[in-house]
Structure formats: C-alpha cells, structure tokens
N, C-alpha and C positions, 0 to 999 in steps of 0.2 A: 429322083427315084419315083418309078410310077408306084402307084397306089390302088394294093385290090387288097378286096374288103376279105379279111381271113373267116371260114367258115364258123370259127367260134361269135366272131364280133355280128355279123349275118343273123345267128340265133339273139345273139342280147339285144338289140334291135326290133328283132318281133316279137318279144317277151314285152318289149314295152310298152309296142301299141296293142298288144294282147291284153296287158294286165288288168282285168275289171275289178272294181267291188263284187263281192261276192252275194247271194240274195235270200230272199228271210228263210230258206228250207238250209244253211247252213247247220251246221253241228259240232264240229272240231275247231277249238281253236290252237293256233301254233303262233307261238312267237319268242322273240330272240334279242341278244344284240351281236353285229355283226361288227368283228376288231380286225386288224393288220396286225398278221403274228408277228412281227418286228417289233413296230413302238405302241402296239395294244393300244392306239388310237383307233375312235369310228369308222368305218367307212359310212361314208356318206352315200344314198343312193344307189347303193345295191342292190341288184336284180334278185328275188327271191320267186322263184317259180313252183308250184305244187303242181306235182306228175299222178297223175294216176297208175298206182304201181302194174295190174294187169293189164293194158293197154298201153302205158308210153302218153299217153293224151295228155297235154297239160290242160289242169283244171279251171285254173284262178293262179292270182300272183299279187306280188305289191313291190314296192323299193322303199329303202330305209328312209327314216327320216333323221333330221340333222346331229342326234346323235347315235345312227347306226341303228336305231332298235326298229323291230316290225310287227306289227300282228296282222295276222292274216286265218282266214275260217275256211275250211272244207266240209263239205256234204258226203264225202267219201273218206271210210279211216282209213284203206290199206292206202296210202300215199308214199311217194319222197320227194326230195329238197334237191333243187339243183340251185347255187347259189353262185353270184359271179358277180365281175366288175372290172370292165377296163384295164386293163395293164395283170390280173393277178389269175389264177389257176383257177379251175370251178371246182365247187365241193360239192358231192354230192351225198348226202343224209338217206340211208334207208331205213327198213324195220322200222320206222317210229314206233311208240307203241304211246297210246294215249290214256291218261287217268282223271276218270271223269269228264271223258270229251275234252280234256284240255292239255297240251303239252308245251313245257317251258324250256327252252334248250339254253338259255343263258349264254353266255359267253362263245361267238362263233367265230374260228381265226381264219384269215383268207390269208393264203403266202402269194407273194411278188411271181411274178413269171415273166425274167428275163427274157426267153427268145418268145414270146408273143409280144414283148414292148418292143422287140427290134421290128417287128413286121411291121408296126403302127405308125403312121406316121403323120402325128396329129397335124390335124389340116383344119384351120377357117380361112381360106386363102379369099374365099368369094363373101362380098357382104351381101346379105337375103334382106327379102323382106315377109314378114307374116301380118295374116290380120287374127283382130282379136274383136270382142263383142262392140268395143266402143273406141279402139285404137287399131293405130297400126305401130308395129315395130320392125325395125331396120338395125338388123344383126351386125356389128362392124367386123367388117375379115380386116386380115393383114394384107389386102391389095394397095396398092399403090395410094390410093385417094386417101389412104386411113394412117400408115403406116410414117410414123417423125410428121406426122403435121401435126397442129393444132384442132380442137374442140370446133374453132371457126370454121376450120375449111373442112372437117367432115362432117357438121352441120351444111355446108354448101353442094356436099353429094347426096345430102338425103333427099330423095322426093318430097318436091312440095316446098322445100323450104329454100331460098336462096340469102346469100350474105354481101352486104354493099362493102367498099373498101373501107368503113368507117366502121366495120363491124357491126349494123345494126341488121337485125335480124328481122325476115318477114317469111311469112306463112300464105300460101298464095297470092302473092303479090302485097298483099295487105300487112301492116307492122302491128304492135297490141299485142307481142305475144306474150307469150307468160312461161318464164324459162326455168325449169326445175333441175335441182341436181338431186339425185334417187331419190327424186318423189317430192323434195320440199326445197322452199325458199331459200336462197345460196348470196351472200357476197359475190362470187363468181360468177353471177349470171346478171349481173345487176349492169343494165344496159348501155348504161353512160360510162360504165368504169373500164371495156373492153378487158374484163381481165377475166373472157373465158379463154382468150389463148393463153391461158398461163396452163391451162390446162392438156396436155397430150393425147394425141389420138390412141397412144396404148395401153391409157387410163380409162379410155371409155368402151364399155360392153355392148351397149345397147342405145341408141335412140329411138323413144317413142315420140309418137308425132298421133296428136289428139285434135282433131281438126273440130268434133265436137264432145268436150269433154263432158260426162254426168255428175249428177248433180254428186257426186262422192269428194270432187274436187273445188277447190276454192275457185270462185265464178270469173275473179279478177282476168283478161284475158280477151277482149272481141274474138281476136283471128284465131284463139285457140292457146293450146298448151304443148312445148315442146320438152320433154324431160330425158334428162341426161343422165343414164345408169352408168356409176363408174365400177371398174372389176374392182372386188374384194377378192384377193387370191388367198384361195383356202385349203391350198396343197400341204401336205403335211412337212414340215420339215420349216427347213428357209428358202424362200424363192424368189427373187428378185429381175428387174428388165429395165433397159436404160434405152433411149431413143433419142434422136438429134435432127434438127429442122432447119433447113435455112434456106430463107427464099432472096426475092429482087423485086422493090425496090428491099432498104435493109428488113427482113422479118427471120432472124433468128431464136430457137429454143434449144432447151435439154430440158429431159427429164426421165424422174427416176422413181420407180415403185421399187419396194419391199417387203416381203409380206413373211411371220412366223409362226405356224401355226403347231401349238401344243392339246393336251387333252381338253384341257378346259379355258382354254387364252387363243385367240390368233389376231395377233398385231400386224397391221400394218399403216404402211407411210406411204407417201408417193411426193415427189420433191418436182418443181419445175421452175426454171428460170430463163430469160430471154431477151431480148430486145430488137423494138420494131418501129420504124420509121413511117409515117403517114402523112405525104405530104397532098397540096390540093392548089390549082392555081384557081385563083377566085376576082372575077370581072362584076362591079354591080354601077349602073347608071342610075343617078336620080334627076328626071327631068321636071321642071315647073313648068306646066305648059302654058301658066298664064304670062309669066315673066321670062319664061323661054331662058332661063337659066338652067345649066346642067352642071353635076357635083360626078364624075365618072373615077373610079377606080378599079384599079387591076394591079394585082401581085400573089405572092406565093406564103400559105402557110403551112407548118409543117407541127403536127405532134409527135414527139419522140419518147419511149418511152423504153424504160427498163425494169422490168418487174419479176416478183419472185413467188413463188407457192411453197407453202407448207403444209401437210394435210398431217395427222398422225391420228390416230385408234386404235382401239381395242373391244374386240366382242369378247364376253364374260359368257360361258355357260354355265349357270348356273345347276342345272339338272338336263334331262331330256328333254321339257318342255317349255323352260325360262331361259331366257338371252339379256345379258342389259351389254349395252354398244354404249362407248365413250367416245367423242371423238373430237375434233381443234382442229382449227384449220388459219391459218396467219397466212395472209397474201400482203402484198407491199409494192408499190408503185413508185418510182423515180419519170417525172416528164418534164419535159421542155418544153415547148412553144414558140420558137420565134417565128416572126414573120415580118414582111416589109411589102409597103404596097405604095406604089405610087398616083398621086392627086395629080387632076384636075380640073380647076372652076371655069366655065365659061360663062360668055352673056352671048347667045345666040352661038355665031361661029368662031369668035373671039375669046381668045385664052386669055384671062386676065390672071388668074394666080395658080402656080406649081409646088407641091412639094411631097415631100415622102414623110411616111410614118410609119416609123418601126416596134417592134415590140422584143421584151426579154420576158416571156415569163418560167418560172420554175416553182415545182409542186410537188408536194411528197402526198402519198394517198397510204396509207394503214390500212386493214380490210382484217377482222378478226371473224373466228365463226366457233362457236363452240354449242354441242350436242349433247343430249340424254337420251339412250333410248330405252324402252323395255315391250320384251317380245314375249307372248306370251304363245306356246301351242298346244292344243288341245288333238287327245288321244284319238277321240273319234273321228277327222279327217283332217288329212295334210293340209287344207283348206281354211280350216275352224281357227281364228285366233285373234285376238288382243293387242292392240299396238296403243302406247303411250311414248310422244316425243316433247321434248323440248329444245327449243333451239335460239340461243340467241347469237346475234349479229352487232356489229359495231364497224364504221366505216368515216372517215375522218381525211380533210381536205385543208394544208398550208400551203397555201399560194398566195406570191406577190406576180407584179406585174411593173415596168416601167415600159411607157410610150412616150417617144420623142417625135419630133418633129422636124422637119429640115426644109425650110421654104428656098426654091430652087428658080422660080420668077413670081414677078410681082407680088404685094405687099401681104403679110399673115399675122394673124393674131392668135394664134392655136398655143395654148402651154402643155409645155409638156405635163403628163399625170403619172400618178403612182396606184394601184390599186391592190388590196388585198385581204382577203379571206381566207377564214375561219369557220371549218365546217363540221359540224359533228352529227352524226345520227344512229342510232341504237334504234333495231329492231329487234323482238321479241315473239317469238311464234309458240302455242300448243296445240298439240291433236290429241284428238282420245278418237282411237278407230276398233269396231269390232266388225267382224264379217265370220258367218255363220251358215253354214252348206246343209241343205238337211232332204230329205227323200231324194238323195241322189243327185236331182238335174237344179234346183232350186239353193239360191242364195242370198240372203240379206246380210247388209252392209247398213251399219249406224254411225255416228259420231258427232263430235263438235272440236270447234276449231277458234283460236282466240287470237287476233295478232296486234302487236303493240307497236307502235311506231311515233318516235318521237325524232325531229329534228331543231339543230338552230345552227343560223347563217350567220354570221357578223360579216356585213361588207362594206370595204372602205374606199372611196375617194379621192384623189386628193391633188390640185392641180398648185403648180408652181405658181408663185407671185412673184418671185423674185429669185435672180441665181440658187439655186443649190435650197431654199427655203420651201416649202410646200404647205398649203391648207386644204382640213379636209371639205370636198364639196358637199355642204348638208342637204342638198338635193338626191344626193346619188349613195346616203352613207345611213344606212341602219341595220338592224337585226330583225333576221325574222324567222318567229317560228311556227313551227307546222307539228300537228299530233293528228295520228287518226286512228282509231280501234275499230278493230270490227270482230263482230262475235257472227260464228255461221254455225248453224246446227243442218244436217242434212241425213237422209235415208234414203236406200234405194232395196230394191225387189229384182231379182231375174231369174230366168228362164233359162237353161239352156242342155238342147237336146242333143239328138244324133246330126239331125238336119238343121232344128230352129231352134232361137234364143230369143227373147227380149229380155230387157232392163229399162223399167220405169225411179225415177229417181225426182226426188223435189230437194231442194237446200233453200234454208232463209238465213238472211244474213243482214246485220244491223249495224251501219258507220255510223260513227261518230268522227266528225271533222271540225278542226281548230286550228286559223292560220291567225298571224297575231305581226303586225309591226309595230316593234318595241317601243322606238325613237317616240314616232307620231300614234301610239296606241289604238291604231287602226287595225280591226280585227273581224272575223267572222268564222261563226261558227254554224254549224251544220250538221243535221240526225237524220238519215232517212232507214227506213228497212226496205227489205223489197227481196221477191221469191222470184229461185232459179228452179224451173224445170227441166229436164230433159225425159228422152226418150231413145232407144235404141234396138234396133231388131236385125238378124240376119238369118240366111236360107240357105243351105249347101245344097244347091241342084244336082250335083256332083261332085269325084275330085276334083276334077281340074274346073268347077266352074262353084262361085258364092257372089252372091249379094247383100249389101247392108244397105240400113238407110238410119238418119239419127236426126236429131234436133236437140237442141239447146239452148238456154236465154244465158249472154252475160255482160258484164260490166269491163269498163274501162277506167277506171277512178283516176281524176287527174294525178299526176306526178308529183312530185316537189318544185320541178325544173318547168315543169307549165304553171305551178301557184306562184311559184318566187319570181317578185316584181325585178331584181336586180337584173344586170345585164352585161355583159361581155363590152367594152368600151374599143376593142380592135379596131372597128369602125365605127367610129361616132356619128356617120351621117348615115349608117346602113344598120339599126339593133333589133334586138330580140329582149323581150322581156315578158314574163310571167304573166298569169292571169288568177290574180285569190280569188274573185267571183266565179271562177268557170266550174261546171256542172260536171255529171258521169255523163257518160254516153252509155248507151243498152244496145246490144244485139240481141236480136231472132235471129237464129243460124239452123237451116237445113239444109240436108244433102242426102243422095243414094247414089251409091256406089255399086263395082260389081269388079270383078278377080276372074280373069280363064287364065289357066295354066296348061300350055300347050308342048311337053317334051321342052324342049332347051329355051321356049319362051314362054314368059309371064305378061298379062298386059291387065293394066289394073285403070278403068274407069270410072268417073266421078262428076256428079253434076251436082251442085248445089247455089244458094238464094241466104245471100245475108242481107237484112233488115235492122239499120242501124238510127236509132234515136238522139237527137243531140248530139250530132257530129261534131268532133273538135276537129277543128280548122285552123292553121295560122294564116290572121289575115292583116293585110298593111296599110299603115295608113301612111300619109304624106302630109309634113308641116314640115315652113321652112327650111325646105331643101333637106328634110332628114323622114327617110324613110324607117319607121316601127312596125316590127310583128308582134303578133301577140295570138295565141292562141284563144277561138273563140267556139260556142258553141253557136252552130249553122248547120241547122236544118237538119233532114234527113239523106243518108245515103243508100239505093237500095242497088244490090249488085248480084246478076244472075251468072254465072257461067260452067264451063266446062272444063276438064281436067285428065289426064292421061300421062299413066306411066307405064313403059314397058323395059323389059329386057331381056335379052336375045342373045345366046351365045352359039355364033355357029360353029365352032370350033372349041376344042379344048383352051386353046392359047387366046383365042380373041371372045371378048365379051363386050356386048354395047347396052350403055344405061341411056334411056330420053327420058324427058318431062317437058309439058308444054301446061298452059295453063292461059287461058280465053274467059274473058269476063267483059261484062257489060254493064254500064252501073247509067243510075240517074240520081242527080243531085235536085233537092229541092231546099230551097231556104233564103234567107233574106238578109241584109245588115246597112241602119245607117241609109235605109230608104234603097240600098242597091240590091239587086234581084240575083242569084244564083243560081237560077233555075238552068239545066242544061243535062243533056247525054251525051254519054262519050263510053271508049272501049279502051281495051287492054291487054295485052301478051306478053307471055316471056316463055321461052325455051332453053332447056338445055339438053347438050350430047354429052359424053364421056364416052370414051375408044381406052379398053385398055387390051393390053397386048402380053403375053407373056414369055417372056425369051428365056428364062430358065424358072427352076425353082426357090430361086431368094431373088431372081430381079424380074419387074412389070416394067411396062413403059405405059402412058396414059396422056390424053388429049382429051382436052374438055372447052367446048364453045359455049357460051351463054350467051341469050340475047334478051333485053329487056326493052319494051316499044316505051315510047313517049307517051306521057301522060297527062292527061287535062286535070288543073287546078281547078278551085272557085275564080284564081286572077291570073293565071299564068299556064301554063305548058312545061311538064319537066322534060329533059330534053330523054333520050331513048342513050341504049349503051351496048356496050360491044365489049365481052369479056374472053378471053384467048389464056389458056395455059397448058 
C-alpha cells in the first residue's frame, strides 16, 4: 500500500514543531486532562493547539504529559482548542470563557476514528539516525538488518560500531566499550557472557552511541558508551509481537514481548530463547630459538551454547507526576566446549613426539537482574525531574572440564586433568539523578552514583596419578576474590539555543579495589580518586547542515578476567592468565564532527584524537616451551583519525548504508628492557545494499572489511565479512 500523509496527520506534525513555551506577557491559563472515551485512560501526548478565535492563527500549544494532563497560557482570551492524536477525531473547544484568567476543562474525551486508522499506515520501515548535544542515536526500523536478528547483529549495523564473531564489541575500531541497557548496568551486556543475543532486534527501540560521553555518565569506558533502549510498549489494551532468527553456521532465536497497559499499571514481559554455535580453528607455534625445539598445534574449538531470557515489570503510576517501575530480569546459559587439537614436538626438523588433546567441558551460567525505580516529574517542564534507581545483579558460573590426552608417536608423560569452577558475583548499582531546565534554553543535571561489586572464583586442578584416581594441583588450585566500589558524584551545565548549545560537566569518582588469594593470602588493595571532565558544543549552520565537537577524560578499570591469575588449561603450552597488579588505563578523547543532509542523502563526518595512559596490553612471555600472556600496563597509545558515515537512498526500494573509519596511532612504552616504541595505521569499512521487493519482505547485502593490525609483538591478521 503506498503511503500519503492524510491532510489531518500534515497539520499534527506542524503543530509539533510549532509548539513553543509561551513568554512572560502571557495571561490565560488553560489546562485539562485528555481521556479515550472508551477505557477513560490518558492519552499520552496529545497535540493541544490554541487558535486565535478572530484570525484562525495558532497562538502557542503543548502535548500532554504521561498522564494525559496539560497546562498551557495565552496572551489572547477570545481563543479555541483544537485537540488530536494519531488514530482519534479532533475536538475542537470554542467560547472558552475564563475566571480569573484561568480556565479548568477537567476531564477531555477524544473517540477512535476508524477510517482515519485505515488511511495510516504505521511505518518505521527505515532506521535513521539523529544527533543530540553529546550523542548520536540510531532509530531501529523494521528493515531487514533489524528485524528476527539479534541485539548483536543490529549493533553490527549501527555506525561506528562493528561485532567480531566472538560477540565482542568495538567502537571505532577500538574495544573498552561500556554497554548499557536503557541507560544502566545489565547482566546482558556483560561482555564475556555473549548473552546480548538473548536479546531480539524487536525489543530494541533505539541505540545511542556516545563516542564521547559527559561527565552525567559513569567514566568507566575509553572508547565510549553504547546504550541500548529497549521498547516499553504502552498501547492501551494488551499488545504483544513474536520474532524468529536463524542463521549459518548454527545461530538460532525466538522471542516474545508482551505488554498490558491499564490506568494506573502497564506490565510488560519480553521472553527470548536460542541457541548458537561458535566454532574457531586455532594454529599456535612455540619456537626455542636457542634449542631450536618447536611445540606446534592446530585444531578446532567450538562454544556452543543455549540460552534463555526473562524480563518482567511493571510501571506504577502513582499520580500525574510519580512513577515507581519494578522490574527482574532471569537470563540462563547452557554451554559446551569441546575441542581437540593435535600435538607436535620437534628437535629441529625432526618429530619426536605426537599426540591429541581433547577437551569436554560443560557450564551452566544463572544471570539475575532485579530493579527499583522512582520517577518523579515536575509541573513546570516536561524536562524537570528526579530519578532514583536501584539495581542489583548476580551472575554465577558451574563448570567442569576433563582433558585427555592420546600420544599417537613417540614417548609422553602428559596426564590427563580435571578442572573446575565455581563462580559467583553480585553487583549492586544506585543513582540519585536530578535535571532542571530553567529560562527556557538552560539545563542543570546533578547526581551521585555508588556501585558494589563483589566477586569469588574457586579453581580447581587436578591431574591424574593413576587410572581413574586424581589430585588436586596446588600450583594451579585457589580462590580468589575481587571487591571494588566506587562512589561518583558529578554535575553538568548547558546551553542550548536555536543554533548553539554547550554543556560543561565535571564527575569525581573514588575506587576502592581488593583482590585477595585465599589459599596463599596474597592480596592487594588499592584507593585512588580521580576527576572526569568533559565538554561539549554544537552549531546548526542550517537544516541540512551541524557541527559538534566534544571532549572527555575516562577510565578503563581492569576486569576480573585481566585480575584473576587462574587460566584456561586447553592448551598448556599456549595460556592466558590474569594480572592482580595491573593498573587503569585513562583516556583524553576529542573529536568534531559535522552532519549535511542533502534530500535523499545524509553524510556525517568525524575526526577525532584519543590519548591513552597506561595502556593495557597482553604481553608473552616464553619459558620452557610454554608461551604466557598476561595483560600488562605498556606505555602510552595516542591515535588520531577519521571517520564517515553516509546514506543514500536513490530510489524508494533501494537504500545504501557505508562507514569507513582511518586511524593512526603511535605506541610508546617499554617492558622487561624491550622497547615498544612504533607507528602503525588502521581501517575498517562497511556497505549494507538493502533492497525492497514488497512491503513485509527486504533483501540486504552487507560487506565489511577490517585491515590487519600492528601489536606491541605481533600483527593481527585483517578479515573479510560477507552476508
């Protein structure tokens, strides 16, 4: 069905961007609450327009706020009301007559209007993007890239951000991001667990993409902050949507929202389950160049995993200006692991010993999330209001592991092992946020912010001595725990006009870190403070043409998974293990950008300069034949580049998305007497082609290209993505 905008929808549209605050020579005031004469619930967001009754001129306007009510002031008394919304009839109010300059109309019912719903035909078929003073956000339509995928792969279409097959998440080229779900800290986003594809592309409304965020936001984050708005559908009635995903190699989902919205309750759920296959063939040599011995292997492992979501809440309205939202969230994890890779020792070019080592491991991962919230809004502007959240988190890891061994030529002394962990960790977050609008163009934003994080690893060892008997290695076998709190308090100031805005913001914020080996009572702990600023400004030279520019300082606070010494025994001559000494790393991050909007194309440019301190690095060492990483802090990294996105639609049916992203960095630093020091560069691009052959099916093509990259010790190699 094609789609022309009907003459009434035309007018509520420039009612919208018509509606001002009205200025201190007002005199009349008028205000109401606007119902659905059906189930004499709100309407939300209703167009209220004041007419000048001699002239026809609209005066001033407003739209409701969340429960339907409005005030709004006139300078002129002989007025009337023309009132509307989306799908229902307009009403229009004359004769007002007012007492004492003030008129109260209480209770105003808006009816359905069937054949104006038939004309409409609700469309986000295209996903946008807009900027905002210190973000950008990326509207998700129902095209193709969005619609039965996952959280992952349309995180992979948003500008700027791309997704490796391992699910880890980077922000121009650069990882450290810091992933929010509507606004806060999530189970779901937590980077080692890949359990944002639990989540569904038609659970998510919005991605913002904060490349530098101000200081309103928790600093944690170098490359920035990506936050994930999911829909809270708040139609009146019951309304529900189900979606189903299935890719190659195995990546299957489903999932299901639900949403019930009464006068003072709207409940909803969204339900998601799947399973997905991730396999990876993996080749690693360890050569001794002194003894000219080499330890080489190559084979294939695979994470397999079946996982579930649960979300459920409830918004409470308490009156017209209080909200308290409940809300739980249960995710739950089934994986597997196996893998098998085959050995071989040489002395020079001579094989002396063969064999294979395989692996079974199986894991159950728990993921809870439960929320407080309380909203509070204030009469004076849609803007004005008070948020208090609590949220805590709990995330838990049973896994064993058995590795065998099978010597296939000459002689071995390898036993087989058993390993297994016990993982638990309970986080705990509060905000207290006000934000306060006042002469109009002017904003302050206060708060403080408190997060608790406690974890403990129990990991066990344990190598065969004899058939079928086992002991545990007390080399390889302790507990260890990690606590780290940080309290942040921060303010920010802005600006923002017809043309120009800024926003100045500072946050200070105070860790506390405690890592602790149980066994051998080896521990260290750590207090620092340290102040985040930013800054942020932009200019509309025109419509189709803006520029921003922004700065901000922040941290990277080591992980669990970079503190915890234990280590993955897959390969015993090739590991990874933790680092309890390693430090933060600090960014300085600037950039200005700029937006032309040109008829059917947009093209959005960016150059920016991060300045990173205490670079954490994995770096290896080599003793007898067994290669260890370990992440370390090395040096500085300072990286300058450019950045471009556009899109272009020369046709109704065809639409082209690119991004490309050019940087340049320089490494300085040192380790161990060896030198670091080096320049190197970096690209990645991507196209998306989508196509549209009817009105419920797209077709879509999407190339990415990521260049090779220079380590401190190595070269990763470059990639070629096709779907």
């Amino acid at each position: 069905m094609k789609y022309i905008i009907p003459p009434y929808l035309r007018k509520f549209f420039t009612l919208l961007f018509i509606c001002i605050g009205f200025t201190a020579t007002a005199q009349y005031g008028i205000s109401g609450r606007v119902l659905d004469s059906e189930t004499k619930l709100p309407i939300d967001f209703s167009t209220i327009a004041v007419i000048d009754a001699t002239n026809g001129i609209v005066i001033t306007g407003t739209t409701t706020d969340n429960g339907g009510r409005f005030n709004v002031e006139s300078n002129v008394e002989n007025v009337r009301l023309e009132i509307s919304f989306l799908g229902y009839g307009k009403l229009v109010m004359e004769n007002l007559e007012f007492k004492n300059k003030s008129l109260e109309l209480g209770d105003i019912f808006l009816k359905e209007d069937g054949q104006l719903l038939e004309e409409v035909v609700v469309s986000a078929e295209k996903s946008t993007s807009e900027f905002k003073l210190d973000k950008r956000v990326f509207n998700v339509g129902t095209d193709l890239s969005s619609t039965g995928a996952s959280a992952l792969e349309v995180l992979n279409n948003v500008p700027s951000v791309n997704v490796d097959i391992e699910g880890q998440v980077a922000l121009r080229g650069a990882t450290g991001v810091q992933i929010l779900i509507n606004g806060k800290p999530s189970v779901l986003a937590d980077d080692s667990s890949g359990a944002l594809g639990t989540i569904t592309a038609d659970m998510i409304d919005q991605v913002e993409v904060i490349t530098n965020p101000s200081a309103k936001y928790e600093a944690e984050g170098t490359s920035g902050i990506i936050n994930i708005v999911l829909k809270k559908n708040e139609k009146r009635g019951i309304n529900g949507s189900i979606s189903l995903n299935s890719g190659v190699p195995h990546n299957h989902s489903v999932g299901f929202s639900m949403n019930k919205r009464t006068d003072n309750f709207n409940l909803f759920t969204q339900i998601g389950a799947g399973y997905r296959e991730l396999p990876s063939e993996v080749e690693n040599i360890n050569r001794d160049l002194a003894t000219d011995r080499t330890i080489q292997s190559i084979g294939e492992e695979f994470r397999n995993e079946k996982f579930y979501n649960f979300i459920l809440g409830s918004d409470y309205y308490i009156n017209e200006q209080n909200v308290i939202t409940v809300s739980g969230n249960f995710a739950y994890e089934v994986e597997e692991q196996p893998s098998l890779f085959e050995f071989s020792l040489l002395d020079g070019e001579t094989l002396t010993s063969a064999w294979n080592r395989s692996e079974v491991t199986s894991a159950t991962n728990p993921k809870i999330q439960y929320e407080v919230q309380y909203k509070r809004d204030f009469r004076d502007d849609k803007d004005h209001q008070l948020l208090f959240s609590a949220i805590g988190n709990y995330f838990g890891k049973d896994q064993e592991s058995a590795f065998s061994n099978d010597f296939t030529q000459g002689p071995g002394n390898l036993a087989d092992q058993l390993t297994a962990t016990s993982f638990n960790e309970g986080k705990f977050t509060f905000n207290l946020d006000y934000t306060k609008p006042f002469q109009e163009h002017w904003t302050i934003e206060t708060g403080l912010q408190y997060l608790i994080n406690d974890v403990s690893n129990n990991f066990r060892v344990s190598n065969e001595v004899s058939p079928g008997l086992y002991e545990d290695d007390p080399g390889l076998t302790n507990e260890f725990e990690f606590s780290q709190d940080v309290l942040g308090i921060y303010g920010t100031g802005s600006y923002e006009g017809e043309l120009w805005g800024l926003k100045l913001g500072l946050r200070v914020e105070n860790t506390a870190l405690n890592t602790l080996l149980v066994n051998t009572d080896d521990g260290n702990d750590r207090n620092f403070t340290n102040l985040f600023p930013s800054a942020h400004t932009s200019y509309k030279l025109s419509e189709g043409i803006s520029f921003q520019a922004g700065y901000s300082r922040r941290i990277y606070r080591p992980r669990l998974w970079d503190l915890n010494p234990f280590f993955n025994i897959r390969n015993n001559f090739n590991i990874r293990v933790g680092n309890p000494d390693l430090l933060p790393e600090f960014t300085d991050s600037y950039e200005v950008g700029s937006i032309f909007i040109f008829n059917e194309t947009s093209i959005n440019l960016n150059v920016y300069h991060r300045n990173t301190q205490d670079k954490v690095e994995r770096v290896s060492t080599f003793d007898n034949g067994v290669t260890t990483w370990m992440p370390m802090n090395i040096g500085v990294n300072r990286a300058t580049g450019l950045e471009a996105n556009f899109k272009y639609a020369p046709t109704k049916k065809i639409t082209l998305n690119g991004d490309a992203n050019y940087n340049i960095f320089q490494r300085e630093g040192s380790f161990n007497d060896q030198n670091f020091d080096f320049s190197a560069d970096q690209w990645s691009g991507k196209l998306t082609g989508k196509y549209k052959i009817s009105n419920n099916l797209d077709a879509e093509a999407t190339v990415r290209y990521e260049s090779r990259i220079q380590t401190i010790q190595g070269m990763v190699a470059d990639n070629l993505f096709r779907t």
